[in-house]
C-alpha positions as CSV (number, residue, x, y, z in Angstrom):
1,X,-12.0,-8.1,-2.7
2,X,-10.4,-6.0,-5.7
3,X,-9.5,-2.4,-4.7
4,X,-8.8,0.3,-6.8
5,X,-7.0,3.8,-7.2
6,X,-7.1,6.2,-10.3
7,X,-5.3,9.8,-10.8
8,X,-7.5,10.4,-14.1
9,X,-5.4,13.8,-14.3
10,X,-2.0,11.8,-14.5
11,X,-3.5,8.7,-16.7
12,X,-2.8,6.4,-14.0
13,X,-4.4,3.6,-12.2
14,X,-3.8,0.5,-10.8
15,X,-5.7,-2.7,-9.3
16,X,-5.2,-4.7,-6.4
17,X,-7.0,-8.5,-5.7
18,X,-6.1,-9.6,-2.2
19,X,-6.7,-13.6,-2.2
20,X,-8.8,-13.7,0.7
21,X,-10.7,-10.3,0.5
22,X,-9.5,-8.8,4.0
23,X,-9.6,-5.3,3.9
24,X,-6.6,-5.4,6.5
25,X,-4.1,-6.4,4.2
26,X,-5.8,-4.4,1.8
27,X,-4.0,-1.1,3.0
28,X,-0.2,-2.9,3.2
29,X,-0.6,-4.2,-0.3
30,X,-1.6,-1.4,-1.7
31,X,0.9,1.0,-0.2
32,X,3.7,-1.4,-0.9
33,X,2.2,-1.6,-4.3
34,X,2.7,2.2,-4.7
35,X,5.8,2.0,-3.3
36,X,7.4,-0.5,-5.6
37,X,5.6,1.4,-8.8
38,X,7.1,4.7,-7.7
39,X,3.9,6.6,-7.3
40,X,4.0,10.5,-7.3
41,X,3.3,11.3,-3.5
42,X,4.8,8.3,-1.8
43,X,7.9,7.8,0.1
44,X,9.5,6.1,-2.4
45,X,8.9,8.3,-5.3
46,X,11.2,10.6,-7.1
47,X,11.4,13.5,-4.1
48,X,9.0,12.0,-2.0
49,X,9.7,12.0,2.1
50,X,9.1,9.4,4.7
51,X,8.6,12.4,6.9
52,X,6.0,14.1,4.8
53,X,4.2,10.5,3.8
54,X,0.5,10.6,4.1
55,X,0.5,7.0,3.4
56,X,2.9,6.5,6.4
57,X,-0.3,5.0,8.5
58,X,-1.0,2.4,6.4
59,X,2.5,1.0,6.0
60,X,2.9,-2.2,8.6
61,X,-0.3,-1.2,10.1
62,X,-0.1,-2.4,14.0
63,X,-2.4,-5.5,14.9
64,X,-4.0,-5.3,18.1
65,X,-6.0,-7.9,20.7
66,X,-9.2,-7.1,22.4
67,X,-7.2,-5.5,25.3
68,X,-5.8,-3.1,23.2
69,X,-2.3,-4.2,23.2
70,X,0.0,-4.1,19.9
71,X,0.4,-8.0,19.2
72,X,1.9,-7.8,15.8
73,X,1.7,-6.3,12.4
74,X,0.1,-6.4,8.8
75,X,3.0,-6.1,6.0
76,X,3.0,-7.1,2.5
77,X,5.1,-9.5,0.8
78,X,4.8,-9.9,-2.5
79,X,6.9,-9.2,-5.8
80,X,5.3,-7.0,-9.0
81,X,5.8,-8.6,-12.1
82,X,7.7,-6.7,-14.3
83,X,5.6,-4.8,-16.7
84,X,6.5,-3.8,-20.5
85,X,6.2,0.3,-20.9
């Protein structure tokens, strides 16, 4: 699947293809995505704070078994090309 997020306000957007088209890892890449960019609102923005992170939920999302019981986690791993401004 492709995914994508605008702030039309800000000029900004940015698109995600995750290989296989699970929406699972979906949410990591895309937070790690923001992260890595610096995106206003996000931990790792200029004055942004884990403990105020909305985005917090999505980041290693917890993968659970049909019992219910935590068996490991999504992450992303990945590296953004560095982009000309």
């Amino acid at each position: 699947g492709v995914y994508a997020v605008a702030v039309p306000e800000r000029g900004l957007g940015l698109a995600l293809k995750v290989e296989d088209g699970a929406w699972r890892a979906a949410d990591a890449a895309l937070v790690a995505a923001l992260d890595r960019l610096g995106w206003p609102g996000t931990a790792a923005s200029p004055g942004g704070a884990p403990e105020s992170d909305p985005l917090a939920p999505f980041r290693n999302a917890e993968v659970r078994n049909t019992r219910g019981e935590a068996v490991g986690y999504v992450a992303a791993d990945f590296e953004l090309p560095e982009m000309p401004c």
